[in-house]
Structure formats: C-alpha cells, structure tokens
KEVOPA-360714 format. One record per atom (N, C-alpha, C): residue in one letter; x, y, z. Coordinates in pm, whole numbers, plus 50000, padded with zeros to 5 digits. Atoms other than C-alpha are relative to their C-alpha. Layout:
REM KEVOPA-360714
AXYZ;...
This chain:
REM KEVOPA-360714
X500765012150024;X312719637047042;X499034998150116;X501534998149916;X309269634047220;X500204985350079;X499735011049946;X309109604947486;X498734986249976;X500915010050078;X307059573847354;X499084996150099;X500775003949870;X304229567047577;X499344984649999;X499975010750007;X303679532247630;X498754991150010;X501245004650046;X300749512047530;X499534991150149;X500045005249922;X298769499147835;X498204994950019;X501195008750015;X296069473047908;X499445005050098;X500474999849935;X295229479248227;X500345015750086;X499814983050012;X295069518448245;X499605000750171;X500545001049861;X293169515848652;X501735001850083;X498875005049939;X296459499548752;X501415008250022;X498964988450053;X298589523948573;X500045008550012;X500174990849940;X297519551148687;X500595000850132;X500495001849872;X297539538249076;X501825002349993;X498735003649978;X301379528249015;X500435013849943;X499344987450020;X302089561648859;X499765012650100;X499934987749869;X300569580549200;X501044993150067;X499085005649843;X303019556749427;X501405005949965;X498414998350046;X306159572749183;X500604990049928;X499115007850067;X307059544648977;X499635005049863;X499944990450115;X308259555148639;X498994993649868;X500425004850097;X306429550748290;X499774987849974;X499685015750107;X307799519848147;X500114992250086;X500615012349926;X307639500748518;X498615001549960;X500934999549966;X304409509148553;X498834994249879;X500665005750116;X303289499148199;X500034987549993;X499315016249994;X305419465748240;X499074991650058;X500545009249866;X303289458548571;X498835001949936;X501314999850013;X299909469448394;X499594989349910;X500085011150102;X300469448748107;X500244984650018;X500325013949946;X301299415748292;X498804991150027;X501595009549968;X297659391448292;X500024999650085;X500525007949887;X297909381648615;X500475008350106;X499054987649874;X299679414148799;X499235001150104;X500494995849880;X296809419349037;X499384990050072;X500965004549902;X296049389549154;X501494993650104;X499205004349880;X297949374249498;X500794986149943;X499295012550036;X300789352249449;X500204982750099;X499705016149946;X302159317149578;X498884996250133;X501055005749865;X300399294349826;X500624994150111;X499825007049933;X302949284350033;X499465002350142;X499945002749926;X302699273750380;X500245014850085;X499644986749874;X302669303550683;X500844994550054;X498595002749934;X306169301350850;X499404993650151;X500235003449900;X304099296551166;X498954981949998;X501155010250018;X302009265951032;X501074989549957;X499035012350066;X305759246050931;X500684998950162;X499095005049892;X307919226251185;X501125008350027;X498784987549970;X310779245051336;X500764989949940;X498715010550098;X312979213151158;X499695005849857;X499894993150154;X311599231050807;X500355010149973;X499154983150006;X312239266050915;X501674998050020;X499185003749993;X315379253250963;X500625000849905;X499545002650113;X315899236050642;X500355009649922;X500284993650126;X314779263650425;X501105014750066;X498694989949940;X317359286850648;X501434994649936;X498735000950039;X319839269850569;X499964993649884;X500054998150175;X319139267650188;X500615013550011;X499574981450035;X319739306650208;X500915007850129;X498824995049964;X322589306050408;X500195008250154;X500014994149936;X321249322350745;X501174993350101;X499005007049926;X324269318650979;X498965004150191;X500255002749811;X323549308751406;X498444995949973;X501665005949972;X319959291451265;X499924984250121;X500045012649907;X321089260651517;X499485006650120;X499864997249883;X321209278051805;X498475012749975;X500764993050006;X317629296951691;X498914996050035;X501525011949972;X313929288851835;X499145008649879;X501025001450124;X311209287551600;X499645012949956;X500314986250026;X310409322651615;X501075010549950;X498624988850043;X313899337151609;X500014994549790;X499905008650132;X314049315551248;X499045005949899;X501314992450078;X310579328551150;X500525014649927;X499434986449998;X312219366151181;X500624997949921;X498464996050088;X315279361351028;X499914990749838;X500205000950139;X313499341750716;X499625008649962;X500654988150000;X311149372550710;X500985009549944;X499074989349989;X314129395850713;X500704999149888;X498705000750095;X316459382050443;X499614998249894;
C-alpha cells in the first residue's frame, strides 16, 4: 500500500520543515495551520515584570527555592522549565 501524501497549503513552509527532518504529516499539519508563520503571544519580557511577578508565575509552576531567588536567578529558572 503506497503512502498517502498529504494535501498542503503552504508548500514554501513544507518544504523548509521537511529539510530540518520533521516527518510528512507534522510538517503538513504545521503548513496547513493559517497563522503557523506568524510570531506568537505578546506577553511581557521576564526582564520588563517585577521580581514579585516572576515570583508569582514561579510558583504557579511549581519552581521549588523561588524565595530565596533574585530576579535573575527566577528569570533562568522560568526560562528553563
């Protein structure tokens, strides 16, 4: 049985993602999404929020020793996780 080749809108894209190694049917998935190439969310640069928000949003996601962290160590270890 022959492998089905997958219908794609944005053939440029699909191509690019099939030199980096991703397989067929990602690469069709990501071509065919409307809005795949353009840049996502708007939040805030980690360096442009209070070290009391880098904080907060640490410890939404659980980073353990964010008390005892300065603004930068916090920055990192949101970065990281």
């Amino acid at each position: 049985m022959a492998a089905q080749i997958p219908s794609v809108k944005n053939e440029e894209q699909y191509e690019a993602l099939r030199d980096k190694g991703y397989s067929k049917e990602k690469s069709a998935r990501i071509a065919n999404t409307p809005d795949s190439g353009k840049k996502g969310g708007k939040a805030e640069k980690y360096e442009d929020r209070t070290k009391q928000d880098l904080y907060k949003q640490a410890q939404k996601i659980g980073i353990e020793g964010r008390s005892k962290m300065t603004k930068q160590e916090l920055i990192n270890a949101l970065r990281n996780n």
